[in-house]
C-alpha positions as CSV (number, residue, x, y, z in Angstrom):
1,X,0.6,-26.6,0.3
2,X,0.1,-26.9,-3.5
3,X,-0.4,-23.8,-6.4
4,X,-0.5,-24.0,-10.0
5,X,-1.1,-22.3,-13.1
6,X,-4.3,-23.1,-15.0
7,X,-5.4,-22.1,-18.6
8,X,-5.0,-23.9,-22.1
9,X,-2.5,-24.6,-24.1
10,X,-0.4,-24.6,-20.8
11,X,2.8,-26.3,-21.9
12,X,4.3,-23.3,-22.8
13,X,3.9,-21.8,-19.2
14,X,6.7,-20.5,-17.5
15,X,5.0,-19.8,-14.3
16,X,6.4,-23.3,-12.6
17,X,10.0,-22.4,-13.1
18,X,9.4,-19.3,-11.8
19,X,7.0,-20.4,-8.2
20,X,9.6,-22.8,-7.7
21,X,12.6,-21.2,-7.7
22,X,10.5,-18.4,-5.2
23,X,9.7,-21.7,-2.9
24,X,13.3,-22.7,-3.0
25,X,14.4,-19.0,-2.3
26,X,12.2,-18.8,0.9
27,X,12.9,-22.5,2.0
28,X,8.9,-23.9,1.3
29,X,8.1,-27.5,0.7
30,X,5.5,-26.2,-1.7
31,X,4.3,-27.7,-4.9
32,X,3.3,-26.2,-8.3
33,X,1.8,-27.4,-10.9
34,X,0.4,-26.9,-14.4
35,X,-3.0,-28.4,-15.5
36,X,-4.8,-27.7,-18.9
37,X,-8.1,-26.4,-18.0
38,X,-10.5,-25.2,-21.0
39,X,-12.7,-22.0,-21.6
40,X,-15.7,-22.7,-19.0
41,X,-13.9,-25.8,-16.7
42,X,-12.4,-23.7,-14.4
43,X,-15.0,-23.0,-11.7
44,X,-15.7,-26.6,-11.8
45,X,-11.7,-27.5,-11.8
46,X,-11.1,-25.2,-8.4
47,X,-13.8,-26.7,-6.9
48,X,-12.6,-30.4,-7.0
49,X,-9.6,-29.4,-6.6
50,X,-9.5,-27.2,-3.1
51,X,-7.9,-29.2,-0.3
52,X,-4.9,-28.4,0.2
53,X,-4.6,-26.1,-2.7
54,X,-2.9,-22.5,-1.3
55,X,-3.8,-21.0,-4.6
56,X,-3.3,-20.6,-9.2
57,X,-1.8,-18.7,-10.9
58,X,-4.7,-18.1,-14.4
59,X,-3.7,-17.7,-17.6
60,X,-5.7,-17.5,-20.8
61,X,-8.3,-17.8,-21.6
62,X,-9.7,-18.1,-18.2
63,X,-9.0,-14.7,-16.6
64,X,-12.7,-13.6,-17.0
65,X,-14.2,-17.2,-15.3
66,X,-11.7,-16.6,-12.4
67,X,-13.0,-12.7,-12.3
68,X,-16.5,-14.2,-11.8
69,X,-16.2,-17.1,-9.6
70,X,-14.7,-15.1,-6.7
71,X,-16.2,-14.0,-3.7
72,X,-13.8,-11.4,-3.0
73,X,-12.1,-9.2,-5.5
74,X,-9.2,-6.8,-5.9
75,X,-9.6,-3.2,-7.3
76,X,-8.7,-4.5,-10.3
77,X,-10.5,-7.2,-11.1
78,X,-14.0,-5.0,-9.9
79,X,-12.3,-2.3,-12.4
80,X,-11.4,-4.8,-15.6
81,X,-13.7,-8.2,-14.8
82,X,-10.3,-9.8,-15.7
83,X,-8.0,-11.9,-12.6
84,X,-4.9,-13.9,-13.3
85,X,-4.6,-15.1,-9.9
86,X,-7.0,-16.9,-7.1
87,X,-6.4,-17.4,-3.0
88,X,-7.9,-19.9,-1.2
89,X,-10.1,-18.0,1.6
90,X,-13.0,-19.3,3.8
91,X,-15.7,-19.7,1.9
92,X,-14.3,-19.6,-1.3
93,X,-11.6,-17.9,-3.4
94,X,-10.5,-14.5,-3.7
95,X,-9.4,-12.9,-7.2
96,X,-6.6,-10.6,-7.5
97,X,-4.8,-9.0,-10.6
98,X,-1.3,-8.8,-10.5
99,X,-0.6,-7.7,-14.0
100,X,-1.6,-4.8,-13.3
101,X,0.5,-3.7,-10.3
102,X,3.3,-6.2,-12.3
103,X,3.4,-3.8,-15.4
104,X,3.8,-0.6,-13.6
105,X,7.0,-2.1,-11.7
106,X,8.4,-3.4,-14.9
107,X,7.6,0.3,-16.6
108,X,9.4,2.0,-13.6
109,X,12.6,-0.7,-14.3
110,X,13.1,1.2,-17.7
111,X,12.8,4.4,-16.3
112,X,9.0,5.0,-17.6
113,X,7.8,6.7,-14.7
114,X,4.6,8.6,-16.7
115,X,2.6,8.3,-19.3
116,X,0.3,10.2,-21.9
117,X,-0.2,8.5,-25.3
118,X,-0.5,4.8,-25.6
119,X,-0.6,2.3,-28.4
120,X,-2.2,-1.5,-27.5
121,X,-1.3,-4.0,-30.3
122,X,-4.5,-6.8,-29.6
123,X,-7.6,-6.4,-27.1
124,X,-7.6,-9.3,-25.1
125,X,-7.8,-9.4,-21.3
126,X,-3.5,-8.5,-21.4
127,X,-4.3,-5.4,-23.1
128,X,-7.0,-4.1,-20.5
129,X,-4.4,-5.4,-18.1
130,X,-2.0,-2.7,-19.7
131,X,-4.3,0.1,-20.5
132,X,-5.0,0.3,-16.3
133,X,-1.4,0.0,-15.9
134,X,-0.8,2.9,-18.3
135,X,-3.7,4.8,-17.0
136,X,-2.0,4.6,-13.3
137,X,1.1,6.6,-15.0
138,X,-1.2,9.0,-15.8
139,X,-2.0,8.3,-19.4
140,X,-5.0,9.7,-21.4
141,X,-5.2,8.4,-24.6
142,X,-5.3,4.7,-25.6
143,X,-5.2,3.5,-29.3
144,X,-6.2,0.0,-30.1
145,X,-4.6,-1.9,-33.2
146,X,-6.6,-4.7,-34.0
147,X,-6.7,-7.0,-37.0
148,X,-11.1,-7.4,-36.3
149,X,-12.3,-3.8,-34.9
150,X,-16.1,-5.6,-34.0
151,X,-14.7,-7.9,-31.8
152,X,-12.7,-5.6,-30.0
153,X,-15.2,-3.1,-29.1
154,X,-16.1,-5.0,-25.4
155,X,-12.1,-4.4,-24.8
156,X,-12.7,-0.7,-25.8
157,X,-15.9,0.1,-23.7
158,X,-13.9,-1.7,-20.8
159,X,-10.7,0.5,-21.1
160,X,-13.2,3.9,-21.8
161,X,-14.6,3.1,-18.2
162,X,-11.0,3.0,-16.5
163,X,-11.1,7.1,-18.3
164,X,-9.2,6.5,-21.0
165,X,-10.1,8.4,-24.7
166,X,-9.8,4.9,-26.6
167,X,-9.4,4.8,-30.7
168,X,-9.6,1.6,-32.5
169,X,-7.7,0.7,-35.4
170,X,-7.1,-1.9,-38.4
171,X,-3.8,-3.0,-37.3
172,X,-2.4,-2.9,-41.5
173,X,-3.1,1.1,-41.4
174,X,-0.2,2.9,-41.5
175,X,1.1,4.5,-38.0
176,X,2.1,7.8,-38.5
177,X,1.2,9.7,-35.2
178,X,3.7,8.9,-32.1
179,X,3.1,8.0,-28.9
180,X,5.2,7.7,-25.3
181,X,4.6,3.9,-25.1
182,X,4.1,0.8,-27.5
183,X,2.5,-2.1,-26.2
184,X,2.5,-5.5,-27.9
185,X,0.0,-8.4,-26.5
186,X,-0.3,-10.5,-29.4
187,X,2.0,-13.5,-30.3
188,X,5.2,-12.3,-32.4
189,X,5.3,-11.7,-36.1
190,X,1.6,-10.4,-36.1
191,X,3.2,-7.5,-36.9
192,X,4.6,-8.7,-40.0
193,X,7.2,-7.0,-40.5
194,X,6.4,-3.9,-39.8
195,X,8.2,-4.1,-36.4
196,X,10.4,-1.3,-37.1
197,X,7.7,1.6,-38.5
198,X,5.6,0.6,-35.1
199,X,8.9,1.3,-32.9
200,X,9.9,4.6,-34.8
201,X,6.9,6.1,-33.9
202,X,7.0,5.6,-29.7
203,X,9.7,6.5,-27.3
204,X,9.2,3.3,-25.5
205,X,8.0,-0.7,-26.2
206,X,6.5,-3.0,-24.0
207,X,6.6,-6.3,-25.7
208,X,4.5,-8.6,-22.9
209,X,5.6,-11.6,-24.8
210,X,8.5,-14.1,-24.7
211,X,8.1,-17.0,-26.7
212,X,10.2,-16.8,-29.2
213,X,13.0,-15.2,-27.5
214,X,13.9,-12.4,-28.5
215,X,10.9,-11.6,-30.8
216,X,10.9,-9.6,-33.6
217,X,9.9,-6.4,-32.0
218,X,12.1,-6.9,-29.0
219,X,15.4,-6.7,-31.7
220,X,13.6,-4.1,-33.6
221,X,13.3,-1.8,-30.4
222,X,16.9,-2.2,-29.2
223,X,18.2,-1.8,-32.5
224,X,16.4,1.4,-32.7
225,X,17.4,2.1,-29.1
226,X,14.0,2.5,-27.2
227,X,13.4,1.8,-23.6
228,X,12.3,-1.8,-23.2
229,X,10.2,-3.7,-21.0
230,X,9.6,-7.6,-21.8
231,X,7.1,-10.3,-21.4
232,X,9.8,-12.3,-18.8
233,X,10.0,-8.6,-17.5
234,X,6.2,-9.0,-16.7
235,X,6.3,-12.2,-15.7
236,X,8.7,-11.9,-13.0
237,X,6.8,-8.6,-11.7
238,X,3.4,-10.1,-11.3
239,X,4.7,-13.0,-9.9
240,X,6.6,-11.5,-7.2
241,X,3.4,-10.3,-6.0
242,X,1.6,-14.0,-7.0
243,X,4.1,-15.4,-4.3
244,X,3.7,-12.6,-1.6
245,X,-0.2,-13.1,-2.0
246,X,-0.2,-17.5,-1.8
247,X,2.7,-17.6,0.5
248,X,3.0,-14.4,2.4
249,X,6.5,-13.7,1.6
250,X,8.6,-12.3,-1.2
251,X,11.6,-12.4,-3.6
252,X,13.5,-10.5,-5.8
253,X,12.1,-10.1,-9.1
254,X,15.4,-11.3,-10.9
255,X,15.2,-14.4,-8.8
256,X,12.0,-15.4,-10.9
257,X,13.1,-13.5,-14.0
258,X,16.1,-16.0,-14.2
259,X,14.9,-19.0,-13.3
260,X,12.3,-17.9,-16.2
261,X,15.5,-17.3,-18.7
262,X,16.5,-20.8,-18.0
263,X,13.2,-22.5,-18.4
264,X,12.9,-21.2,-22.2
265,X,16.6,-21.5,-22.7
266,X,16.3,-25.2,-22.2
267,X,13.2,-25.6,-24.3
């Protein structure tokens, strides 16, 4: 059988490490690849390339394609119109989000077992991701820090539906209220060095990026002791369940979270 992960750039992506240390783990003879599909290819990409393909792993900035090109979709997807991962079925594909269910495990790892006040750095199809994943802790109140306001309202409207009280907000104002849980989705040093005012006001940061490793905020929120949950930490969560849902089996998530590690170590 042969997977992959499909989006653009794709170089950067650690999802092969990760499949193919779970194949090795479990004894497949399974492939997986990487191929740079663009914004509006992908339907056309899955169906050329369907025999013999198990399933991909999607990454941006085709999450919303892959939501719509399904025939069958996971509570998620329906919820966000946003899927990171598609399954060959009869008749077509099915779409599932695993970033969702991914997040909570990761939250629960660092001993985040509820939530109330949220704050979103970006609105992208990662932060709706997240805002679900927060609002299955039980959190109520979403802010969204965004450097253009108009072109995060969709984001905002989405995340309002999942019954969320959503604010949006310039991301150069000042933060001065706190919140239970910081959530980062943009690449590292958006923040600008203001790493360490956003962490002093949270009792928690979720930084769901990697590249470079450590960023910024990761330092800034163990040197200010806060709870942390990483991008690789993500990674590894959603993939575990990537794996169970192409190959029908599972693995620990430190399996993948090291084989990650060693991918970007080597880079």
């Amino acid at each position: 059988m042969r997977c992959a992960v499909v989006g653009s750039p794709i170089s950067h992506s650690l999802s092969p490490a990760m499949h193919r240390a779970a194949y090795r783990q479990l004894g497949l003879d399974w492939s997986y690849g990487a191929f740079d599909v663009q914004d509006g290819e992908l339907t056309e990409f899955v169906s050329e390339h369907r025999e013999g393909w198990r399933g991909y792993s999607v990454t941006a900035p085709l999450k919303r394609e892959a939501a719509g090109l399904a025939a069958v979709r996971d509570p998620y997807v329906e919820a966000l119109g946003v899927a990171n991962t598609l399954v060959a079925i009869d008749g077509g594909w099915s779409a599932h989000n695993t970033d969702v269910p991914g997040a909570v495990s990761a939250l629960h790892e660092i001993g985040v077992g509820s939530l109330r006040s949220v704050r979103i750095v970006g609105a992208g199809a990662t932060a709706a991701s997240m805002a679900l994943a927060c609002r299955r802790l039980g959190a109520r109140e979403v802010e969204l820090r965004v450097r253009d306001t108009a072109r995060a309202a969709s984001t905002a409207r989405t995340i309002e539906g999942l019954g969320l009280a959503v604010t949006v907000v310039p991301l150069h104002v000042e933060v001065l209220e706190s919140v239970d849980l910081l959530v980062n989705t943009v690449p590292d040093g958006s923040l600008a060095g203001r790493e360490h005012g956003f962490v002093g006001a949270t009792n928690a940061v979720f930084d769901a990026v990697y590249d470079p490793w450590p960023t910024a905020l990761m330092r800034s929120a163990r040197s200010e002791g806060r709870s942390l949950a990483t991008g690789l930490d993500l990674l590894g969560h959603q993939a575990v369940l990537q794996v169970s849902l192409m190959a029908g089996d599972t693995v620990e998530p430190a399996v993948l979270v090291t084989a990650a590690m060693e991918a970007l170590a080597s880079r």
